[in-house]
C-alpha positions in Angstrom: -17.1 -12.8 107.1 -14.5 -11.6 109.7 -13.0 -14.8 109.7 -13.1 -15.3 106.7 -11.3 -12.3 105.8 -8.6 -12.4 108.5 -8.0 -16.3 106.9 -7.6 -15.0 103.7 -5.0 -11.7 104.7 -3.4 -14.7 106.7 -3.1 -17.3 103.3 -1.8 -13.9 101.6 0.9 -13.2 103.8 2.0 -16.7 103.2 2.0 -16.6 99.9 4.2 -13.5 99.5 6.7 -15.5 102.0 6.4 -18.5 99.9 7.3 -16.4 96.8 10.5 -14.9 98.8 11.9 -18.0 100.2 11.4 -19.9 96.9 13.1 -17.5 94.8 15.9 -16.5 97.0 16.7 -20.5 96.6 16.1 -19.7 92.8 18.2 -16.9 92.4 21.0 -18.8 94.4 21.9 -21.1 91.8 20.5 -19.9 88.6 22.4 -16.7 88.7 25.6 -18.1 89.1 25.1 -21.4 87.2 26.6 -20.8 83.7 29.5 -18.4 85.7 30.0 -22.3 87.8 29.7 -24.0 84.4 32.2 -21.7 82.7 34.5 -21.2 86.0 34.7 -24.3 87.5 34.1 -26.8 85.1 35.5 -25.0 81.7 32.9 -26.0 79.7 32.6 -24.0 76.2 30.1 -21.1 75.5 28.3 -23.8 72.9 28.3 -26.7 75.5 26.8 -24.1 77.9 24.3 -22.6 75.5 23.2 -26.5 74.8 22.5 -27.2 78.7 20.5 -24.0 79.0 18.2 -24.9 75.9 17.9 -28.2 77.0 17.1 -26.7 80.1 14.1 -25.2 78.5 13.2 -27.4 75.9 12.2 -30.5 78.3 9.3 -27.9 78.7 7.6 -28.8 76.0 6.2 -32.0 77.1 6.5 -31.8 81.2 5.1 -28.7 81.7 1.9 -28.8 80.3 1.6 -32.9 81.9 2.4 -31.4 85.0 0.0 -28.3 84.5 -2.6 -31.1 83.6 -2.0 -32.9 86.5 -1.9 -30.2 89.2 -5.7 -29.3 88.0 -7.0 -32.9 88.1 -5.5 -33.9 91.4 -4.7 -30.7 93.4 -1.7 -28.2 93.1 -0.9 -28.1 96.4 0.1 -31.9 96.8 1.9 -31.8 93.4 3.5 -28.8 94.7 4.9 -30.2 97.7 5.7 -33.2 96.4 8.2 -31.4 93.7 9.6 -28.7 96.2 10.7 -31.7 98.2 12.4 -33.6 95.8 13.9 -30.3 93.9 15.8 -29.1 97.4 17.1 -32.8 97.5 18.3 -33.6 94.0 20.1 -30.1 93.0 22.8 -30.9 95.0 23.9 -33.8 92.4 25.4 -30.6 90.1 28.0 -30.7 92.7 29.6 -34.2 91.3 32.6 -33.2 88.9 31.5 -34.7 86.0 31.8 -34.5 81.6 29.6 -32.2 80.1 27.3 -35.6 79.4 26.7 -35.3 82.8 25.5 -31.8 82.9 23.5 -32.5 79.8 21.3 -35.2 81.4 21.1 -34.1 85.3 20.3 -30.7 83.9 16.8 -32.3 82.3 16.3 -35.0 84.8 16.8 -31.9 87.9 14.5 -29.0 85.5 11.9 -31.6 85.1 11.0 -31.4 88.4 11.6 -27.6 89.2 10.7 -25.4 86.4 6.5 -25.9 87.3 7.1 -24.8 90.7 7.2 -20.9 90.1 4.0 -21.3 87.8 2.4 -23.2 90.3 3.3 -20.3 92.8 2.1 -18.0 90.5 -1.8 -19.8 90.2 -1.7 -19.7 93.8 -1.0 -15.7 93.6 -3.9 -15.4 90.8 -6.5 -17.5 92.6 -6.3 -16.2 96.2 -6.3 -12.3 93.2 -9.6 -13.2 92.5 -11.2 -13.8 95.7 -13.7 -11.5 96.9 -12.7 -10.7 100.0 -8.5 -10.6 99.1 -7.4 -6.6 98.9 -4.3 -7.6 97.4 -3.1 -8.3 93.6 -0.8 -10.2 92.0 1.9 -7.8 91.5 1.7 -6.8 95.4 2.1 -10.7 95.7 4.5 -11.2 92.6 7.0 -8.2 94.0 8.1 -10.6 97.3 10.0 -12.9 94.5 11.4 -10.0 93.1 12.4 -8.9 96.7 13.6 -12.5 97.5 15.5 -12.5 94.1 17.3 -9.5 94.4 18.7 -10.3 97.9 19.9 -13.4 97.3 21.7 -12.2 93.9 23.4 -9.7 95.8 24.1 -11.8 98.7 25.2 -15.0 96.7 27.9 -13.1 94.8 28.9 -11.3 97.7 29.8 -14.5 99.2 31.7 -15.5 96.5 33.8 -12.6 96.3 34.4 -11.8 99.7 34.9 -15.3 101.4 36.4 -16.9 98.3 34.0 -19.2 98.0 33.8 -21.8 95.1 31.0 -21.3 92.7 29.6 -24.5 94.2 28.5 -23.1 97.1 25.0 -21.7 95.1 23.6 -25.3 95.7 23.4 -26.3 99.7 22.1 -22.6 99.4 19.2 -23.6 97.6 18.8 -26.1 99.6 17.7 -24.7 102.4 15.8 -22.3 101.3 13.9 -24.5 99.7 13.4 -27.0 103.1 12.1 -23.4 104.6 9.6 -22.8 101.5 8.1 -26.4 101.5 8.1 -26.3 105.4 5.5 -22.7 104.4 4.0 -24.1 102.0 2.6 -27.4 103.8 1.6 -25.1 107.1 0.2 -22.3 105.4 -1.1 -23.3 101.2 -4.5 -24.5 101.8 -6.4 -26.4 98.7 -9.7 -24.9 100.6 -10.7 -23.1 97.4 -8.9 -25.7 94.7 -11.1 -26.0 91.7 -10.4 -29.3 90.2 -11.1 -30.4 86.8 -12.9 -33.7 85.2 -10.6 -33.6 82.2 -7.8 -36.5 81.8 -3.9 -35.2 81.7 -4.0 -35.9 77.7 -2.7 -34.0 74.5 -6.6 -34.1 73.1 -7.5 -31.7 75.9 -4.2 -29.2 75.5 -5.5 -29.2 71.5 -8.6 -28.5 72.7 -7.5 -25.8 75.1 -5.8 -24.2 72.1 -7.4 -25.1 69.4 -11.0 -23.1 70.5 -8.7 -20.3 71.9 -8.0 -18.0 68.9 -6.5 -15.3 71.3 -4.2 -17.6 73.6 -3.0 -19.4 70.7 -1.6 -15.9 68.7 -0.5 -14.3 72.3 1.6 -17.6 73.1 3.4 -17.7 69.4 3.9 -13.9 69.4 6.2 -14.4 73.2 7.4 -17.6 71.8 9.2 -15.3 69.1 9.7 -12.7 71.1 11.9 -14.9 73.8 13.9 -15.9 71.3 15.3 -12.8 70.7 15.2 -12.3 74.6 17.2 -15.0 75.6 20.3 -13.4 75.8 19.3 -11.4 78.4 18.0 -13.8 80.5 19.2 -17.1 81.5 22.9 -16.1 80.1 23.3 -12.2 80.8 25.9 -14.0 83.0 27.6 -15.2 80.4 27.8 -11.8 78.8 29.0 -10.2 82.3 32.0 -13.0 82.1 32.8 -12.2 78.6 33.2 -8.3 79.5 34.6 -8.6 82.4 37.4 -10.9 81.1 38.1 -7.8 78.5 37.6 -5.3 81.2 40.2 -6.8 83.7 42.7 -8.3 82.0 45.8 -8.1 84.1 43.3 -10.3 87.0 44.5 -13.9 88.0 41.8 -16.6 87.4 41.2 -16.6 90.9 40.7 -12.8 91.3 38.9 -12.8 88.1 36.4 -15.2 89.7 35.5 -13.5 92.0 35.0 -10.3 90.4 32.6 -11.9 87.9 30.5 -13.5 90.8 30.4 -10.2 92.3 29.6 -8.4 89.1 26.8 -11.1 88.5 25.1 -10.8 91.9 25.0 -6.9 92.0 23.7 -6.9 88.9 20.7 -9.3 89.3 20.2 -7.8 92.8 19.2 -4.1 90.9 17.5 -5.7 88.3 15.4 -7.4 91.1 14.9 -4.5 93.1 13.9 -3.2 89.8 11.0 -4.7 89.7 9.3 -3.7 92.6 7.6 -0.6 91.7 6.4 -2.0 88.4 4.9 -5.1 90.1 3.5 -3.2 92.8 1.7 -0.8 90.4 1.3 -3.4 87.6 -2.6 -3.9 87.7 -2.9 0.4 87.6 -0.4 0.5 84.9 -2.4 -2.3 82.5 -5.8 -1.0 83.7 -4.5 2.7 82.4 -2.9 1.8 79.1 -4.3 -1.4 78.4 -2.5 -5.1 78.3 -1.4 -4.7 74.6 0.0 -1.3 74.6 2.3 -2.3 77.6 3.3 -5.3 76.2 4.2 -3.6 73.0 5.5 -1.2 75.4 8.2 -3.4 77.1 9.6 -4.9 74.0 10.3 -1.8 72.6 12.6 -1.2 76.1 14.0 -4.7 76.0 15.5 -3.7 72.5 16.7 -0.3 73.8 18.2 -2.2 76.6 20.4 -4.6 74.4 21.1 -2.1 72.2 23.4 -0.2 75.5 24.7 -3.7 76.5 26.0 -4.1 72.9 27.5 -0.7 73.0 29.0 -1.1 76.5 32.5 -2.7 77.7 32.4 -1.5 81.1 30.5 -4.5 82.5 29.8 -1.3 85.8 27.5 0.5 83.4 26.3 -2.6 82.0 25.2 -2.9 86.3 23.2 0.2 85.4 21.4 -0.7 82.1 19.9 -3.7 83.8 17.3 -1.1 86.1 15.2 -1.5 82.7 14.8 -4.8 83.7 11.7 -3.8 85.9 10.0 -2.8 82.4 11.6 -5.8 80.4 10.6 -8.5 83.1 8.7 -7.4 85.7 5.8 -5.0 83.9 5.8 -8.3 81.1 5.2 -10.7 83.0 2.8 -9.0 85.3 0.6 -7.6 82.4 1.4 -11.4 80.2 0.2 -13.6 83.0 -3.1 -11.7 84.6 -3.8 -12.0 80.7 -3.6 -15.6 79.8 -5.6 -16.3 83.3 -8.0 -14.0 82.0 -8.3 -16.1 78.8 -8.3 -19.5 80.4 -11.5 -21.7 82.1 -11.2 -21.5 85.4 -10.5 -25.4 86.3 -7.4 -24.9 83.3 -5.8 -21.9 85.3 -2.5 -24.4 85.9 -3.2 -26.1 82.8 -3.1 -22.4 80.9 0.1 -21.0 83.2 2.3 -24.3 82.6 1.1 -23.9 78.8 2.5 -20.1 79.1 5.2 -21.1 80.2 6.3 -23.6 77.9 6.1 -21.3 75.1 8.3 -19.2 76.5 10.9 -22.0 77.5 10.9 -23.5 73.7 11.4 -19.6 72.7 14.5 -19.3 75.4 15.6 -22.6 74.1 16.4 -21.8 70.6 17.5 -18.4 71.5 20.1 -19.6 74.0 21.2 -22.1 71.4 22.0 -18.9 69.2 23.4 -17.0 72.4 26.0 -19.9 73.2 27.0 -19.8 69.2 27.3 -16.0 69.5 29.4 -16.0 72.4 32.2 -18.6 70.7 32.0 -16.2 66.8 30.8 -12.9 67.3 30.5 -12.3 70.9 27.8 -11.4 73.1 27.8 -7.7 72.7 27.3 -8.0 69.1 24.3 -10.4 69.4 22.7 -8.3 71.6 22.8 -5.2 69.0 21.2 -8.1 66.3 18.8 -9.3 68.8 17.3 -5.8 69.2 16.7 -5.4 65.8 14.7 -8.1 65.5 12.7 -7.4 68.5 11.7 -4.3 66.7 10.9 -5.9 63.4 8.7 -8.6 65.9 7.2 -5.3 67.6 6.4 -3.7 64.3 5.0 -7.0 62.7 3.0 -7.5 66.3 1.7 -4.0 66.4 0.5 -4.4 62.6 -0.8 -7.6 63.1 -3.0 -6.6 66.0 -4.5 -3.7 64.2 -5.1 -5.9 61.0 -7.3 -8.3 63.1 -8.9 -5.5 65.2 -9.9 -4.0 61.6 -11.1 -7.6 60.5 -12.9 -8.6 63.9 -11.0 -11.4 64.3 -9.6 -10.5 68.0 
């Protein structure tokens, strides 16, 4: 029992460095990304807000096949095996090439990465729900946000101070990555891997779905709900560009630069840090209140929170709304994820997490297709004041709609 414990505080600890050195190679280039494609290769706020959904929408198919396949023939090998090739093949967005090019590296590249941090995060749940583990997912969960946060800061630092090229984000990511995998393959064990029978087909996702009543609702109300989100995720960079062009107007391009990517890192370094305390005290906060009312909970703050960055054109305060990201993000997706593993059979826990996160993706797709159109007719600041109306209008419909069915005994 001893050793078995001291194995198990052991595979923890590694997991929580996995989590840090994976998203500080994350955070390196996804942070910066739409500021390199803006920046550096002048593409349009449309052709941008195209890449981003497509960078989403390829979801739809590989993640649940991947998901699928992780639970038939082992995460940790299909883990490895993707790390690997993701540190090698992000360095192609460093050829100068037509926004065709962007357009198709950008699915053939997120094809391959975007299952890695839900496989991380079945790791995290599984070793949760050993006996003998004293730590949760959120204690787990926070070393991302940890990772995250330092390398926002320390990537736009960079760029501002050593006048840097935006292109720097990717050899960055690189290796990081090379120190995650290297983790990963020492320290991930598939000891306690529960494998399914069931073929990678979509007959068994339909059949996941299809006899799940509650997963099925939970997954189309975030699906909505990220649409209206969007604009505060992949592309709040985008909207820190857009105000800080206004903001700084007598700035050479150069200078300008480099005060966006400093902007950009500061802020996504205190939205990170952000989202420590709510992670840490995630499982206490959902046991107290319940999974529904803090869910219902953070998309009331995620409205309140656009609603400042439409009103805002100092992009400094702007810096300062971005501390409710700990409620937006981090209590979310700490309270969302423990429930859809709680919904799912145990040898579908990839199957269920890739699944999640598809959802999400197709509703960040269509919402950043709106949030690229925005930014070239109305602007940003004025989509974000329309996005957090309909997020109450979702929340109002949600919170009716659960009561309705509680009423009926249908959930």
């Amino acid at each position: 029992m001893i050793t078995e414990h001291r194995y198990s505080v052991k595979s923890v600890r590694a997991i929580k460095l996995l989590y840090f050195l994976l998203y500080v190679g994350m955070a390196a280039w996804s942070t910066q990304f739409y500021a390199f494609l803006e920046r550096d290769r002048a593409l349009t706020g449309v052709q941008i807000g195209l890449i981003a959904a497509v960078q989403q929408i390829n979801n739809l198919i590989v993640l649940p096949i991947w998901g699928m396949i992780c639970d038939r023939y082992g995460k940790r090998k299909i883990f490895l095996i993707l790390l690997a090739v993701a540190a090698l093949l992000i360095e192609g967005f460093l050829y100068t090439g037509s926004f065709g090019f962007y357009l198709g590296f950008i699915v053939l590249f997120t094809s391959l990465y975007n299952p890695l941090a839900a496989l991380v995060d079945t790791f995290a749940l599984e070793k949760n729900n050993q006996p003998v583990v004293h730590s949760s997912y959120g204690e787990m969960r926070l070393w991302a946000s940890f990772g995250w946060a330092l390398s926002s800061f320390g990537t736009g630092f960079l760029i501002k101070q050593l006048g840097l090229s935006f292109g720097v984000i990717f050899p960055i990511t690189t290796i990081f990555f090379i120190f995650a995998w290297i983790v990963s393959f020492i320290s991930i064990s598939k000891k306690h891997e529960v494998k399914t029978s069931k073929s990678p087909s979509f007959r068994t996702l339909f059949e996941l779905l299809s006899n799940n009543r509650k997963l099925l609702l939970f997954f189309s109300f975030c699906f909505v709900y990220y649409i209206f989100n969007a604009p505060i995720l992949n592309m709040i960079n985008i909207y820190y560009s857009e105000i800080c062009a206004k903001y700084y107007p007598g700035f050479s391009e150069i200078d300008l630069n480099a005060r966006i990517g400093f902007i950009v890192g500061i802020a996504f370094a205190i939205q990170s840090f952000c989202e420590l305390p709510f992670m840490l005290y995630a499982n206490k906060i959902v046991t107290r209140f319940g999974t529904k009312n803090v869910i219902f909970f953070t998309l009331f703050i995620a409205a309140f929170r656009m609603v400042l960055y439409g009103l805002s054109s100092n992009p400094w305060i702007s810096v300062a709304v971005g501390a409710l990201h700990g409620v937006t993000l981090g209590l979310f997706w700490a309270a969302a994820i423990g429930y859809v593993h709680s919904l799912v059979p145990v040898d579908q826990c990839s199957t269920g997490q890739m699944l999640f996160n598809t959802f999400l993706a197709l509703g960040t797709c269509l919402g950043n297709l709106i949030t690229g159109t925005m930014k070239d007719t109305i602007s940003l600041q004025y989509g974000m004041q329309i996005n957090a109306g309909l997020i109450i209008l979702l929340l109002i419909c949600g919170m009716w709609g659960s009561r309705y069915c509680k009423l009926k005994g249908k959930l």
